[in-house]
C-alpha positions in Angstrom: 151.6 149.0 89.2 153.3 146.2 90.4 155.4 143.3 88.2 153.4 139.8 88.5 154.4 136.6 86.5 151.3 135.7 84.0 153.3 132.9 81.8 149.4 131.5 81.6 147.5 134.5 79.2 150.6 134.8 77.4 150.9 130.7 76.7 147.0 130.9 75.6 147.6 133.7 73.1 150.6 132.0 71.3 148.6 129.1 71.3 147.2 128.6 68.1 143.5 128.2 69.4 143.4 131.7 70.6 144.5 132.3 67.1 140.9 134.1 65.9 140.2 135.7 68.8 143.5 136.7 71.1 141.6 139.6 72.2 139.4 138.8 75.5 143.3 137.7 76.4 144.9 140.8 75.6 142.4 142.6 77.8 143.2 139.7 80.9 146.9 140.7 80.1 146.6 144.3 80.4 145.0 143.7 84.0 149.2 144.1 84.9 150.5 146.7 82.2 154.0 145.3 82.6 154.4 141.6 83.4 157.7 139.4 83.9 157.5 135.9 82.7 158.9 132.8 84.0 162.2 132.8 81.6 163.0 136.4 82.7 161.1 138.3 79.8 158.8 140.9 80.3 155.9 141.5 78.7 153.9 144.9 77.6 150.6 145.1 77.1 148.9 148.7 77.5 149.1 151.5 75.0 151.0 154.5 77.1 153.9 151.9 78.3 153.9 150.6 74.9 154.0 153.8 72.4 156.6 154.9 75.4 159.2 152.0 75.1 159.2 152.4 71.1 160.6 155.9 71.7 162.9 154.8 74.6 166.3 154.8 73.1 167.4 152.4 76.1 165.4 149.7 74.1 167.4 147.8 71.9 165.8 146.4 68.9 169.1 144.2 67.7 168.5 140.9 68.1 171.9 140.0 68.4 172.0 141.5 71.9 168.7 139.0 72.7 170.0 136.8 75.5 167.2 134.0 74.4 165.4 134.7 71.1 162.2 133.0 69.6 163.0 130.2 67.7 163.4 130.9 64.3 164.4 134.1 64.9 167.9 134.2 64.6 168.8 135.7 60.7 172.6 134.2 60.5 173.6 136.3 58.4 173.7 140.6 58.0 170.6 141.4 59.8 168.7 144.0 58.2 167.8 147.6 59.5 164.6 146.7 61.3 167.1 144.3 63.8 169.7 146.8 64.6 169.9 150.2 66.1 171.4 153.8 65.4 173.5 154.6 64.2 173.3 151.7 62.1 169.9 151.5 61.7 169.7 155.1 60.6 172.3 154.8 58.0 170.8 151.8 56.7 167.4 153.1 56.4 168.5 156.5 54.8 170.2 154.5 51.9 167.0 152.5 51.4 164.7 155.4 51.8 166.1 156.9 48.6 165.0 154.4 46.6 161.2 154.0 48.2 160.2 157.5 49.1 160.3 161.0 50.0 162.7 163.2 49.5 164.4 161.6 47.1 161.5 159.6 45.3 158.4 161.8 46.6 156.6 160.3 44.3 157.0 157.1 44.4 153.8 155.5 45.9 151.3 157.5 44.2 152.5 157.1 40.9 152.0 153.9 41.5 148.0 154.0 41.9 147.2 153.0 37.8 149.3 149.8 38.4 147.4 148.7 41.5 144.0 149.6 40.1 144.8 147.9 37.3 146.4 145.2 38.8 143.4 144.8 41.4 141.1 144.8 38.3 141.9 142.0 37.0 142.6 140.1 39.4 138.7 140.7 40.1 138.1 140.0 36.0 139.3 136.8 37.0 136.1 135.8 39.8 133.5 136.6 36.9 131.3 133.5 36.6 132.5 131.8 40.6 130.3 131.3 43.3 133.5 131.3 45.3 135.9 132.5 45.5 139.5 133.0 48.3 139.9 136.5 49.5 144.1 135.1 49.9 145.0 133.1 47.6 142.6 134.7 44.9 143.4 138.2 45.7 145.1 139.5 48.7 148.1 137.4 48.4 149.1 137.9 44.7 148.0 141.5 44.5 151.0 142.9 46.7 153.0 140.0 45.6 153.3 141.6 42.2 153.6 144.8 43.5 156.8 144.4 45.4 158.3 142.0 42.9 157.9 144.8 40.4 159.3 147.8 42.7 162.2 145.0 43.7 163.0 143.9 40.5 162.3 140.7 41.5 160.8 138.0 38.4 157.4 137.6 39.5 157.8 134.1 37.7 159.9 133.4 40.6 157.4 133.5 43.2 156.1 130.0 43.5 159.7 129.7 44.6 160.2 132.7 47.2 156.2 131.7 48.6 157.4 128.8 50.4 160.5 130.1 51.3 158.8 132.5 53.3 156.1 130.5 54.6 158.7 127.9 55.8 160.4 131.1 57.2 157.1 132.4 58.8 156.5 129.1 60.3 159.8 128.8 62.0 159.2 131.7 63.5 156.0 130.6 65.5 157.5 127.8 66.2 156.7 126.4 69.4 159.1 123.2 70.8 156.4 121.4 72.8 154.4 120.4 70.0 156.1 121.2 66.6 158.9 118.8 65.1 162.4 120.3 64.5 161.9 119.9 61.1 160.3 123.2 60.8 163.0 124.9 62.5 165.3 123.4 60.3 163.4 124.6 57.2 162.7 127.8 58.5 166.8 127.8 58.5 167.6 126.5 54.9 164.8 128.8 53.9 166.4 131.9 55.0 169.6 130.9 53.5 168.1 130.0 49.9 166.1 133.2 49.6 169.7 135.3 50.8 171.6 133.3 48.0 168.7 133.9 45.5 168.5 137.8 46.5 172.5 137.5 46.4 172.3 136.1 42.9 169.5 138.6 41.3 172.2 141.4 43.1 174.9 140.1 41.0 173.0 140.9 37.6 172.4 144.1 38.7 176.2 145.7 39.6 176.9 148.8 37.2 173.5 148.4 34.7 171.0 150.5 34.6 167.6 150.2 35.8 164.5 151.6 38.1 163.9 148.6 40.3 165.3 148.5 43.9 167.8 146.4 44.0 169.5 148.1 40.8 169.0 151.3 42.6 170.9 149.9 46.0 173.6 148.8 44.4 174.6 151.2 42.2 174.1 154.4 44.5 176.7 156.5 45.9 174.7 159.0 48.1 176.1 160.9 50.8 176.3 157.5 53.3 178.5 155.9 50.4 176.9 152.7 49.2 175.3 149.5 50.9 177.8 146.4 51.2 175.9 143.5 49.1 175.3 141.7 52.7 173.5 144.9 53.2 171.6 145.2 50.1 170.7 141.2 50.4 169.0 142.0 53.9 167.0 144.9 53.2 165.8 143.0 49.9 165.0 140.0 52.1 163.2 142.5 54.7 161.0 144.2 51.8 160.6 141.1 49.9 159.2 139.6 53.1 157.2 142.4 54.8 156.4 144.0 51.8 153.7 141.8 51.2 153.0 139.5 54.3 151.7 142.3 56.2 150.0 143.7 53.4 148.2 140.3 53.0 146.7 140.0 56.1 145.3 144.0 56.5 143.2 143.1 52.8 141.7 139.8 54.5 141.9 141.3 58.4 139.8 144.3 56.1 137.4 142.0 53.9 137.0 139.8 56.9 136.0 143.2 59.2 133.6 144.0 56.9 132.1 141.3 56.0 131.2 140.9 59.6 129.6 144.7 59.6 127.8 144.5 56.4 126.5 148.5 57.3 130.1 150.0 56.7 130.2 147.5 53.5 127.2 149.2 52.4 128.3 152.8 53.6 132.1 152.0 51.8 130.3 150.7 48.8 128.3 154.4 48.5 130.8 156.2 49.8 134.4 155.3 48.7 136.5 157.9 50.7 135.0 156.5 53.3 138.1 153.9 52.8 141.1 156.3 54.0 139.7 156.3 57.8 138.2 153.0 57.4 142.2 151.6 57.3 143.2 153.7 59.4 140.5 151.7 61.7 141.7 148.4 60.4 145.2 149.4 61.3 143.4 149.5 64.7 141.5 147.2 65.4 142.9 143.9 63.2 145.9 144.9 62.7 148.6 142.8 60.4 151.0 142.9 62.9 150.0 141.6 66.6 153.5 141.7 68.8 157.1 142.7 68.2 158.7 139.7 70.5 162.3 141.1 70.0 163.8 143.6 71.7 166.6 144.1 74.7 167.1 146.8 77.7 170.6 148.5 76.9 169.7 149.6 80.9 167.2 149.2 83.5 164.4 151.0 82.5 161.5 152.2 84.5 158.0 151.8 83.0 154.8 151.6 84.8 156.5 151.7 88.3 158.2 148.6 87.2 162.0 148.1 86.5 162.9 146.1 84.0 166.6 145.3 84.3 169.4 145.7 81.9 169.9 142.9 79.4 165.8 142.0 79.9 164.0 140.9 76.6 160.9 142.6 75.9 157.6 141.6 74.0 155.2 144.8 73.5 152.1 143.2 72.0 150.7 146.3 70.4 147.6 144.3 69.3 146.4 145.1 72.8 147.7 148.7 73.3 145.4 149.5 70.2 142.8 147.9 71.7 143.7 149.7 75.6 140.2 151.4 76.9 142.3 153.7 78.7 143.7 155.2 75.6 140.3 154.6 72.9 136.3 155.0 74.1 135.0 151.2 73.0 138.3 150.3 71.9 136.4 146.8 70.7 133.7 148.4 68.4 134.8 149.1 64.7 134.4 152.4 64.1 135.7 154.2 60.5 134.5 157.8 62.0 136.8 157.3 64.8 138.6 160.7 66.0 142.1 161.0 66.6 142.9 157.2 66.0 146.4 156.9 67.1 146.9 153.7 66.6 150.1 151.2 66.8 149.1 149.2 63.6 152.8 149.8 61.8 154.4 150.6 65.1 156.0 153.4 66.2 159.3 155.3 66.9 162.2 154.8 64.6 161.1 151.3 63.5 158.0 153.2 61.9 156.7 150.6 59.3 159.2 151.4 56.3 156.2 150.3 53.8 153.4 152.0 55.6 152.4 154.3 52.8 152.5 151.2 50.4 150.5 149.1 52.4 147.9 151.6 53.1 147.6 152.4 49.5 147.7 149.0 48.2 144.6 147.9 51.3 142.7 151.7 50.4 142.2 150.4 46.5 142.0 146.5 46.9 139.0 147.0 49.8 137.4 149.9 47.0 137.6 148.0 44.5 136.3 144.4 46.1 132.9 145.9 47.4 132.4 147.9 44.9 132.6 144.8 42.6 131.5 141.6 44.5 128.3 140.4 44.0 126.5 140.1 47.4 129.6 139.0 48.9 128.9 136.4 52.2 131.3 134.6 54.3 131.8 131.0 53.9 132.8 129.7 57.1 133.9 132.3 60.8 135.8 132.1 61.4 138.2 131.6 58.9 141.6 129.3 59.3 144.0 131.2 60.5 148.1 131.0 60.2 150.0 129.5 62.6 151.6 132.7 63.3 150.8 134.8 66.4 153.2 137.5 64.9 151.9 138.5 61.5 148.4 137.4 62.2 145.7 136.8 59.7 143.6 134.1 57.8 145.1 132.1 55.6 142.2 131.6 53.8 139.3 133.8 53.6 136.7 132.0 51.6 133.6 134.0 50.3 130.8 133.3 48.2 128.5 135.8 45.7 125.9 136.0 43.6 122.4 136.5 44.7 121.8 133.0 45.2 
């Protein structure tokens, strides 16, 4: 398999008309597995090279060793275990591990489940009596919103105010210099800064005083890695505060979206509700919340699909297409709950395994339960939906829906 420059597919799928269907282009990039771009980058696009180089401790997932990062990127400040590598990374994620799950709190996630069924509930209370209703703003975005303000210890009075710092944050990310104005860059900047020196603030409250939430937890422990610094404790808050629920967003709307559009696995979710653990893992699949990881460095030349990619190289693996690859799924484009041996790359893979992946599956497993069984003939107002400007974290960002049998 030879290198060859496709700048094109990959300029069309960051372009924010490709933005509701990237897929027929992730199948014309996988026609070269591993493709260098004009600035030097290389992309991957195929599921074998992709699940390989998340294992491949030659890959570098720090982005201070980028040579040219996305704008936006950049976190000027402590950069949180997701952007570094062992043994960093590893320390940094055992300290935060204690606090969000097994071994230490085993039980974290599912004694969670009477909060998010009642939390889902009435939320749902709340479309009684609407012909319409928005799948995001209505549901899907303040449902995990109030789940990770609660494990955080975050106010969840406070989030009008962290929302648009992360959308401003989310923007600048997918910012793109030919037809955006530097003014979201520059927010995208100040944003990251104001939610670090709120974080920082709600930190300072917490120092020896009790309490169950995350942040108290972090800053208080003394475990057998000796305590996070605050910088530390700021950037993992800022990680799970952000990915916590932005992911989790988009696989409730990717899912009502998916089956809205298959209205016979609404019906067979709707009589069968453990039908919804596969069905997610299926989601996870094939719309997936997260689309590429654009960020990460060869410590060395590495060898993948007969192709060398030399030391100091930036890497994009778009794991949207690996989980759609037909060399590694039969009919990789059908939606298929009763799918065997579904290996998919939906919260990555490797050491960088989503963190919140147990959460998030939870969280989507009672919210898509819950919705079907309790909309009223639900029916899409308009496909497809808006979509966010992001290519990264990709979803609707609206998902309007009307019910009632009309």
């Amino acid at each position: 398999m030879t290198t060859t420059e496709t700048p094109d597919t990959l300029h069309r799928i960051l372009d924010y008309s490709s933005r509701s269907d990237p897929y027929p282009l992730y199948a014309e990039l996988r026609r070269t597995p591993v493709a260098r771009q004009e600035d030097g980058s290389y992309v991957v696009s195929t599921y074998r090279e992709i699940a390989d180089l998340l294992h491949d401790p030659h890959l570098s997932s720090d982005v201070r060793n980028l040579s040219h990062p996305m704008p936006g990127a950049a976190d000027h400040g402590t950069p949180s275990f997701i952007n570094v590598d062992p043994p960093e990374h590893d320390r940094l994620r055992r300290l935060a591990m204690r606090h969000f799950g097994p071994p230490h709190t085993p039980g974290l996630v599912t004694g969670l489940d009477p909060d998010l069924t009642r939390t889902v509930g009435s939320l749902i209370d709340d479309f009684a009596g609407k012909e319409r209703i928005d799948v995001v703003d209505d549901f899907a975005y303040p449902f995990p919103v109030t789940v990770i303000c609660h494990l955080l210890g975050v106010p969840r009075e406070d989030e009008p105010r962290f929302r648009l710092w992360v959308n401003d944050i989310i923007d600048a990310i997918a910012y793109d210099p030919k037809t955006d104005p530097k003014e979201v860059l520059e927010k995208g900047v100040q944003a990251r800064k104001d939610l670090r020196d709120y974080l920082g603030g709600l930190l300072e409250q917490r120092h020896g005083k009790p309490g169950d939430d995350l942040l108290t937890g972090m800053a208080n422990d003394d475990g057998p890695d000796g305590r996070m610094t605050d910088e530390e404790i700021v950037a993992t808050a800022n990680l799970l505060l952000i990915a916590g629920h932005e992911t989790t967003v988009n696989l409730i709307t990717n899912g009502m979206l998916t089956l809205l559009r298959h209205p016979e696995v609404l019906q067979r979710l709707r009589d069968d509700p453990d039908l919804v653990v596969p069905l997610v893992e299926e989601l996870l699949r094939y719309e997936p919340p997260v689309h590429i990881i654009p960020w990460r460095a060869a410590y060395s030349d590495i060898t993948v699909a007969d192709t060398v990619i030399p030391k100091g190289s930036q890497i994009m693996l778009m794991l949207a297409s690996g989980s759609r690859d037909p060399g590694h799924f039969h009919e990789p484009d059908r939606f298929d709950p009763d799918r065997r041996d579904n290996e998919h790359l939906g919260f990555g893979s490797g050491i960088h395994l989503c963190f919140g992946g147990p959460l998030a599956r939870r969280e989507t497993q009672i919210a898509l339960t819950e919705l079907v069984r309790r909309l009223d003939h639900p029916r899409l107002v308009t496909d497809p939906p808006p979509y966010r400007r992001s290519p990264i974290l990709r979803g609707p960002i609206h998902l309007p829906v009307e019910q009632g049998t009309g």
